[in-house]
C-alpha positions in Angstrom: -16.7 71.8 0.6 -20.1 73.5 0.7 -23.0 71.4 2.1 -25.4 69.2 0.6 -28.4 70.4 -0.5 -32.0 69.8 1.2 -33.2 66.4 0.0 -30.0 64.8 -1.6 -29.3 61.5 -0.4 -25.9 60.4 1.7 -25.1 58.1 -0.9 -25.4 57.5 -4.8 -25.4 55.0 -7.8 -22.1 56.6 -10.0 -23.3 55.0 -13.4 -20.3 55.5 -16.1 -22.1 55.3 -19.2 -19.8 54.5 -23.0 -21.9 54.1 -26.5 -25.4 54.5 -24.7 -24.0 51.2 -22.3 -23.6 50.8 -18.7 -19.7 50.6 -18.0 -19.8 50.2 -14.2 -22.2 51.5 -12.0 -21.1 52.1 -7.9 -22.1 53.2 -4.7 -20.7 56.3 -3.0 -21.2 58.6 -0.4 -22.4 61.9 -1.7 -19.8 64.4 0.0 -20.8 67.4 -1.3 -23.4 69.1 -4.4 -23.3 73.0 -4.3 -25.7 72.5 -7.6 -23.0 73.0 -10.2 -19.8 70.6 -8.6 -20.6 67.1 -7.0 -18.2 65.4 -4.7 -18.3 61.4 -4.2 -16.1 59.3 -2.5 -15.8 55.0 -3.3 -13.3 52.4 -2.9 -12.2 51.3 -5.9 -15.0 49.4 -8.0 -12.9 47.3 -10.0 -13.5 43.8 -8.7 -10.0 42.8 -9.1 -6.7 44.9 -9.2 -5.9 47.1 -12.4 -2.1 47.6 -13.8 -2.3 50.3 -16.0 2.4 50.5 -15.9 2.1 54.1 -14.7 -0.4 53.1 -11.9 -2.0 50.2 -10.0 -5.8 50.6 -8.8 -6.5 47.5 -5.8 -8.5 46.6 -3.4 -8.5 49.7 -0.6 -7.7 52.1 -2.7 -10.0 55.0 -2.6 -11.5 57.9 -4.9 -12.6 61.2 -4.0 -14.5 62.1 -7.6 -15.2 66.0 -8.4 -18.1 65.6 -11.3 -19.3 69.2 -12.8 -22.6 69.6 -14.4 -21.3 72.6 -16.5 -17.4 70.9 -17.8 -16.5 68.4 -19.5 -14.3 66.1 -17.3 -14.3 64.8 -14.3 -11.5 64.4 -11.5 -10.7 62.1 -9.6 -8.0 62.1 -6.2 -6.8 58.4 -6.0 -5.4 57.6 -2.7 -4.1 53.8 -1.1 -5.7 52.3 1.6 -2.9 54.2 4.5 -4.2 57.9 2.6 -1.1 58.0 0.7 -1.8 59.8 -2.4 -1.1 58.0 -5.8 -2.4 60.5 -8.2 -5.1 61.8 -10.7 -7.3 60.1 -12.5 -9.2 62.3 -15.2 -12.0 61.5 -17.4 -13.5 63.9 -20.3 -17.3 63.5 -20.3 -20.3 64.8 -21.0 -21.3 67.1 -18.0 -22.8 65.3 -15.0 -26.4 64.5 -14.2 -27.8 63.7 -10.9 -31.1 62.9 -10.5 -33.4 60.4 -8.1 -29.7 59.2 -6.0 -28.3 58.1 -9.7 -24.8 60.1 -10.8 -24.6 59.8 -14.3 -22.1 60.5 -16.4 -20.8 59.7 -20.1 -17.5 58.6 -20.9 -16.2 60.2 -24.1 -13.0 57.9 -24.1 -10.1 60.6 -23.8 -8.6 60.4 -20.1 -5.6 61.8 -18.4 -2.9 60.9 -15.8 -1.4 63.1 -13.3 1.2 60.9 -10.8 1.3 62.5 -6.9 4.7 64.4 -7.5 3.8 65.9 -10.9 6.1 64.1 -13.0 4.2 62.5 -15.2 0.9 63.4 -17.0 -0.2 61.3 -19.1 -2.8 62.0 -22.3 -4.4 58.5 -22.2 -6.9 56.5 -24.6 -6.4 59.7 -27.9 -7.0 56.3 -30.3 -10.1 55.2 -28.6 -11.5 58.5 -28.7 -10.5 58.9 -32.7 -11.9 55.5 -33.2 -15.6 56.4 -31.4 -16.3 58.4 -34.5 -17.8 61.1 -32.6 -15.9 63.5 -34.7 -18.4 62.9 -37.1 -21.4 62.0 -35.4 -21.2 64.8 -33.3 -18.9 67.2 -34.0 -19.4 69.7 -31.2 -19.3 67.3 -28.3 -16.3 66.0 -30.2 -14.6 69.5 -30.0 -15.3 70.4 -26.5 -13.6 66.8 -25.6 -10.7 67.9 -26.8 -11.0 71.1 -25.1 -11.5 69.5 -22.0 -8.0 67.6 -22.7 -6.1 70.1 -23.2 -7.4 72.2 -20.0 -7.0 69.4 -17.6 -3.5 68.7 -19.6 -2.4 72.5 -18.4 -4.1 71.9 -15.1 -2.0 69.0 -14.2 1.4 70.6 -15.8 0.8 73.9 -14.3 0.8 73.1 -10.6 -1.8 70.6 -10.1 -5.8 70.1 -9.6 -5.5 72.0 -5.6 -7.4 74.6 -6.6 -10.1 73.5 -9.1 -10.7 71.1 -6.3 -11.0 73.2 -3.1 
């Protein structure tokens, strides 16, 4: 991982934004910001454990999160509290913004699953998106979400995130 630049802070606010609202907003430590990719790390934020049926998120568990100023998605490594790695967490958003120790990012409601072994990815949350209406309000943003879908789709089918995330 390349260094962090001169004057970035050891740790941020990660502030998930959906609709113009605040979803969650976290602290974690700033791991890395080469000036296009940022690397966090968090426990998870969730204040209570989260069965999704193809993956639990609890109390331990922790995130290394890969944010890009220049895609549309970010990744995140999931692990359990003994390092053991559960999976992939994916989100397509708007590129990343960091600015005065605040991370922020905006959800754009499509997401995608990929489990530790590979066996299953998993396009999550296609009605939610097609239900935001940003089709029509903004069309473009709306067509490079789907893009962004469909790469981290062939990412996670094609061998894994290893080398986007080196």
């Amino acid at each position: 991982m390349s260094a962090k630049s001169a004057g970035v802070p050891d740790t941020v606010d990660v502030v998930l934004v959906k609709a113009g609202r605040t979803k969650i907003r976290y602290p974690a430590e700033l791991l890395s910001d080469d000036g296009t990719r940022i690397v966090v790390r968090a426990p998870w934020a969730g204040d209570t454990a989260r069965d999704f049926g193809f993956v639990r998120f609890e109390r331990g568990d922790v995130f290394t999160e890969y944010y890009w100023r220049d895609r549309w998605y970010a990744v995140k490594e999931v692990r359990d509290p003994a390092g053991v790695l559960k999976g992939w967490y994916c989100d397509v958003t708007r590129p990343a913004a960091l600015s005065e120790g605040c991370l922020v990012v905006e959800d754009l409601d499509l997401d995608l699953w990929r489990s530790a072994d590979g066996r299953d990815v998993l396009r999550l949350d296609e009605d939610e998106f097609a239900a935001s209406g940003l089709a029509s309000t903004d069309p473009a943003a709306a067509t490079a979400a789907e893009k962004a879908l469909n790469d981290l789709e062939h990412l996670a089918r094609e061998g894994g995130f290893d080398a986007l995330l080196e």
